[in-house]
N, C-alpha and C positions, 0 to 999 in steps of 0.2 A: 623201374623207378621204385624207391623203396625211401620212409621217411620214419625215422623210429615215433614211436606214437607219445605224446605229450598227454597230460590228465588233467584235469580241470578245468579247459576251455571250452568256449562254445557254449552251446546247447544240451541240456542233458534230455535223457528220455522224455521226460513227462515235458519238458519245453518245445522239442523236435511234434508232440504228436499234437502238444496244444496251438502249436504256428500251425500247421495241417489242417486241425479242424476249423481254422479261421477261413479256410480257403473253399470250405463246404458250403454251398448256397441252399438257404430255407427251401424245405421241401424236398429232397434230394434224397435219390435211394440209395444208398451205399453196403459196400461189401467190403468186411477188414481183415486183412491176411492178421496170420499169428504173429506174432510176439508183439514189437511197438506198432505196430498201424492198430492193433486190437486198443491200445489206449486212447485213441483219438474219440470215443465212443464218449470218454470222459469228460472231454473239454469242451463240447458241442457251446457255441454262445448262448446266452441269455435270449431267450425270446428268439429262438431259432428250433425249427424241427427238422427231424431225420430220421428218415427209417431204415434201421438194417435190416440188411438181408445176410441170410449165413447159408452157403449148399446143400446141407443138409435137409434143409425144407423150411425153413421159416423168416417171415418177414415181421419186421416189428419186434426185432429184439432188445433185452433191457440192455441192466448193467449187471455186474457179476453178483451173485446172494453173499449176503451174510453167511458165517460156516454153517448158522441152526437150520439154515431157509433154503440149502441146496435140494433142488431134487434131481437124482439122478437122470431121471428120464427127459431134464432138459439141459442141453447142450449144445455149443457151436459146431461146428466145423471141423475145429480141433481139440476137440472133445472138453471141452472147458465149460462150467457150469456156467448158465448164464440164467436172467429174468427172461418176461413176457411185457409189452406194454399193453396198455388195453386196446383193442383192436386186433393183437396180434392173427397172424393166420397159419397154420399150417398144410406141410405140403407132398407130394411124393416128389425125394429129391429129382426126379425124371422133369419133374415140373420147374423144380429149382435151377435145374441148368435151362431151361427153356425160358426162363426168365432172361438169366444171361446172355442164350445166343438169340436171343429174340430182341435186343438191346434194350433192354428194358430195366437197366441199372445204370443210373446216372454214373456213380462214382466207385473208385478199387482203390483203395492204400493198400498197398505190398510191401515187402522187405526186399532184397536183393545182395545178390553175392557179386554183381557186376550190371554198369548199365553204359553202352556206349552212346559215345556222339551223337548217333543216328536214331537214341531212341531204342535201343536191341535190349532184351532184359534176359539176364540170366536169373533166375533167384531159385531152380530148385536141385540143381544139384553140380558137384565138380565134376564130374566126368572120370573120378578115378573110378576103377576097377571096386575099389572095396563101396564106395559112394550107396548110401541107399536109393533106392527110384522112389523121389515121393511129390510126383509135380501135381497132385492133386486135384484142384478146380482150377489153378493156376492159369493155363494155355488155354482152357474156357476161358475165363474174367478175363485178360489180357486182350482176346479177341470179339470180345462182346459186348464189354461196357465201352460209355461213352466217352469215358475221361479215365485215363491212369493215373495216380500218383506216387510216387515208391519214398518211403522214409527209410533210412541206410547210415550208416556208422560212415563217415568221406573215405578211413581205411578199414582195411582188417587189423586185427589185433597185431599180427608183424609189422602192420605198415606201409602195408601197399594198398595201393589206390582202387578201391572202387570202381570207379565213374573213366572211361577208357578205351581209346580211339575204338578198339573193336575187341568184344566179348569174347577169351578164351574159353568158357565153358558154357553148356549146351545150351540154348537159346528157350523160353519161356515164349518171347516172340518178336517179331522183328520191327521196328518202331511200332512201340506200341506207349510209352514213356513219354508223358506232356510234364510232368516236375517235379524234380527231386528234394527232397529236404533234409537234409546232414546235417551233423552236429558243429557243423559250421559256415551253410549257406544253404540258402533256398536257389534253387538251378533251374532253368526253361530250358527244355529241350527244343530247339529252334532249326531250321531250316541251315541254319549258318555254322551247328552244334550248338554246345553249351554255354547259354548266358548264365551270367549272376543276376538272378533281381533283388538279392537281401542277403546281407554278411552279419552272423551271428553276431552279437554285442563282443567289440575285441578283439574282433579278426580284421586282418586286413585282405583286399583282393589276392595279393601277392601268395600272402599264407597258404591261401586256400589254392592257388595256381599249383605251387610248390608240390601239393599233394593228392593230385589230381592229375591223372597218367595222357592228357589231351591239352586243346588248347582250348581255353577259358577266355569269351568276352563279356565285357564290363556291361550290365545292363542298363536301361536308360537313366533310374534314378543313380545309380551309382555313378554314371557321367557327368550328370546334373550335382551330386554333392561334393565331386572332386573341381566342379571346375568354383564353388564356392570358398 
């Protein structure tokens, strides 16, 4: 299935990671893959706390410095300057994954290059020949923390679907995936596959069916405002 990809609709980044951190519960320790799950750090609500964790070793991370106020020697995960809150702690990263496989990270925002039906998460590499190996902490966090959530583009820049009965490349982990958030619906990975629980301002169910390589059920409030 292939859908040429349209511009302008939906959610854009900084909307995709601010719906996400709406879904973070006060007190919550969380861990944020690179690129957009790293922006969700941003939108944390008003009168709500979280503390990150990053593999490298440290809990209690800010937000990114000013260009004057980088110091090199402090960085995430993927090597991105980052603050300290007060409290912060540092760690040997040996400790940092034992944090992980010890469950003791409430919440993971990842990216992903494919997530099936069932839950199954692809996000660190295609499996071609040339593909670099970089699954990271990845297949730790997927199997450690308590809750998954993946933020994802619905396609790739061609136009194919994402989100898809079953993952052609190499697997990060096998239902490990409670809810996806695209640039045009927020998704529950369900027992039954993928429900809708939220259609981006302007989408319709259909749309988002269309571009989306499985079958898509209507979740409860979207049954409740169609039958309105």
């Amino acid at each position: 299935m292939s859908v040429a990809k349209q511009q302008n609709i939906g959610w854009g980044r900084e909307e995709m990671a601010k719906r996400t951190a709406l879904d973070i519960p006060d007190g919550s320790y969380v861990n944020l893959g690179i690129g957009i799950p790293e922006m969700v750090a941003q939108y944390v609500p008003e009168g709500r706390e979280v503390i990150y964790h990053t593999e490298n070793g440290l809990l209690g991370m800010g937000p990114a410095p000013a260009e004057d106020e980088v110091d090199p020697e402090l960085i995430n995960a993927g090597k991105k300057a980052v603050t300290v809150n007060p409290g912060a702690s540092f760690f040997h990263h040996a400790d940092s994954f034992a944090m992980i496989r010890g469950q003791h990270i409430d919440v993971c925002v990842l990216g992903a290059m494919q997530v099936s039906e069932q839950g199954d998460l692809a996000n660190w590499s295609t499996g071609e020949a040339d593909a670099i190996p970089a699954v990271g902490g990845a297949m730790d966090l997927v199997a450690g923390v308590k809750t998954i959530y993946v933020i994802t583009q619905h396609c790739t820049k061609s136009g194919e679907p994402k989100l898809v009965e079953s993952c052609s490349y190499p697997l990060t982990g096998k239902a490990v995936v409670d809810r996806i958030y695209t640039d045009l619906a927020v998704i529950d990975v369900t027992a039954d596959g993928f429900m809708v629980a939220e259609l981006a301002p302007g989408i319709s169910f259909d749309y988002v069916q269309q571009r989306t390589g499985c079958k898509l059920l209507p979740g409860p409030q979207l049954a409740e405002a169609a039958n309105h």
